[in-house]
C-alpha positions as semicolon CSV with decimal commas, in nm:
position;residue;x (nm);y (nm);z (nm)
1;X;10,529;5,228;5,573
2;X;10,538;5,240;5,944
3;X;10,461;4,906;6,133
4;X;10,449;4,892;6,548
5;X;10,775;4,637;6,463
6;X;10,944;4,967;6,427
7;X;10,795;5,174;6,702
8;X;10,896;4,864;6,933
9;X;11,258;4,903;6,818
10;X;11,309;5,281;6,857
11;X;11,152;5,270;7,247
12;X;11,380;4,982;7,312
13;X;11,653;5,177;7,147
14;X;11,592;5,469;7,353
15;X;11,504;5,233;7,666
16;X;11,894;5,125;7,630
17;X;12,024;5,469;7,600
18;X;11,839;5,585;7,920
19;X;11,987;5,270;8,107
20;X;12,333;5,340;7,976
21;X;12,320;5,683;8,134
22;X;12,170;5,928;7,872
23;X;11,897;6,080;8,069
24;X;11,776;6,371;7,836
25;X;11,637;6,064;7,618
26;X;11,298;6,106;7,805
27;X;11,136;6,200;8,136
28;X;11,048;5,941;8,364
29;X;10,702;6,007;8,549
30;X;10,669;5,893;8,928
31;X;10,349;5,856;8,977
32;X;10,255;6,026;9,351
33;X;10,100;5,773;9,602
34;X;9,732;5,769;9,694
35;X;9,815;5,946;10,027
36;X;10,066;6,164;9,880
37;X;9,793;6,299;9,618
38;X;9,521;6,318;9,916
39;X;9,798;6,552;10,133
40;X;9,773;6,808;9,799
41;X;9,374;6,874;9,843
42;X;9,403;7,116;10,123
43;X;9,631;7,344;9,908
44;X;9,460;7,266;9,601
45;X;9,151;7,381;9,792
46;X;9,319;7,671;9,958
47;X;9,379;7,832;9,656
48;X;9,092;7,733;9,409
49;X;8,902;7,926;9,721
50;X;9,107;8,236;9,705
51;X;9,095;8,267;9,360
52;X;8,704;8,262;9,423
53;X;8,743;8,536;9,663
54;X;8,937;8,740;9,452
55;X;8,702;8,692;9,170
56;X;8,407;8,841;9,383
57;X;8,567;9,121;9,502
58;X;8,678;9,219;9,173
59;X;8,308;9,149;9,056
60;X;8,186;9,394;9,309
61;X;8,432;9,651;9,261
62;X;8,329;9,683;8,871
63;X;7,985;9,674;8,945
64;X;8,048;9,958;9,153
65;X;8,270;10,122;8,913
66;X;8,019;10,124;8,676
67;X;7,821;10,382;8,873
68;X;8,083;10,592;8,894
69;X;8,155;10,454;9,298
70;X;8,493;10,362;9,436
71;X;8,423;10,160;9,778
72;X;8,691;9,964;9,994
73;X;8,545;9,600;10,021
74;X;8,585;9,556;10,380
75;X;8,387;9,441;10,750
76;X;8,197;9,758;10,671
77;X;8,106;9,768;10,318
78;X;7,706;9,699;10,391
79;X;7,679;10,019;10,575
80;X;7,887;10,207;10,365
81;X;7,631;10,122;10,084
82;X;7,354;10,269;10,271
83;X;7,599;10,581;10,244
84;X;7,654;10,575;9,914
85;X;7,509;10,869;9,650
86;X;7,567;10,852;9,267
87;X;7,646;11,134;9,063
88;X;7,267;11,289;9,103
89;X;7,220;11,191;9,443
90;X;7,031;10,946;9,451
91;X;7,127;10,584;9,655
92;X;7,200;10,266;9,417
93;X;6,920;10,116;9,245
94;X;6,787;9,859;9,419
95;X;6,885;9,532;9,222
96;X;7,234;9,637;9,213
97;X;7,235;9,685;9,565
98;X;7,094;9,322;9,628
99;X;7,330;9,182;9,407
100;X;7,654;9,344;9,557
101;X;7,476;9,202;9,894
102;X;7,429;8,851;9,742
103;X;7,786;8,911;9,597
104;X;7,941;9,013;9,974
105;X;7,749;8,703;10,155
106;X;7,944;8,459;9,929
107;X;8,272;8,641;9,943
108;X;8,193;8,609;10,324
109;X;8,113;8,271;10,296
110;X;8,449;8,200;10,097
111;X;8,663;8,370;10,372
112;X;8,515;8,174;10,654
113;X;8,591;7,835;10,461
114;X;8,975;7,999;10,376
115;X;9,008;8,002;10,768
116;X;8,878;7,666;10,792
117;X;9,109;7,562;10,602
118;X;9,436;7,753;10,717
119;X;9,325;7,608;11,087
120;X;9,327;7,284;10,971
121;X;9,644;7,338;10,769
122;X;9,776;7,467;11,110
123;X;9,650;7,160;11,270
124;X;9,829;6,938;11,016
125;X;10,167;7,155;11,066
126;X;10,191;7,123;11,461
127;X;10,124;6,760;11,389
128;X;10,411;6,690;11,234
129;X;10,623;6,922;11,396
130;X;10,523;6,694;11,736
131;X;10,642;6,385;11,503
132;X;10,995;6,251;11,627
């Protein structure tokens, strides 16, 4: 039967070994300071966002592929929508061409806060560069 009398004795066992010297006995966690976490949110951020991006444009590309339509995502991609003619000629029907819309405002949306955030990651930089 296993009592917590015996759980006790094996961590102070171990506990003994690690002080000794034997360091593969466990891993010791440091747990990161307050401030230290905070200075992780803007890359944390950074990349949570351009997963997002990536995410839409991908979205938009299949949506496109689906009717047959291979289309650069780009500055120009609502005109070149307008341009656009499936296999019979016709233009894309009209909810999948307010969707890709809806779909390019976000992704347009998402870059603007990715170049918030690399200003103010820039900001941060020649901040500490200036530090002595």
């Amino acid at each position: 039967m296993k009592t917590d009398r015996m759980d006790v004795g094996k961590l102070l066992g171990m506990l003994m070994r690690y002080d000794l010297g034997e360091r593969k006995v466990w891993s010791v966690v440091h747990v990161p300071s307050e401030k230290a976490e905070d200075e992780r949110q803007l890359h944390r951020e950074m990349l949570r966002l351009k997963k997002e991006r990536t995410r839409h444009i991908n979205r938009m590309k299949g949506l496109l592929a689906s009717q047959g339509v291979v289309l650069e995502i780009g500055p120009e991609f609502m005109e070149a929508l307008d341009e656009i003619r499936l296999w019979d000629g016709s233009g894309l029907p009209g909810r999948l061409r307010k969707r890709l819309e809806r779909e390019y405002e976000r992704m347009r949306l998402l870059k603007q806060q990715i170049g918030d955030l690399e200003k103010e990651r820039e900001e941060v930089l020649a901040a500490l560069r200036r530090q002595p």
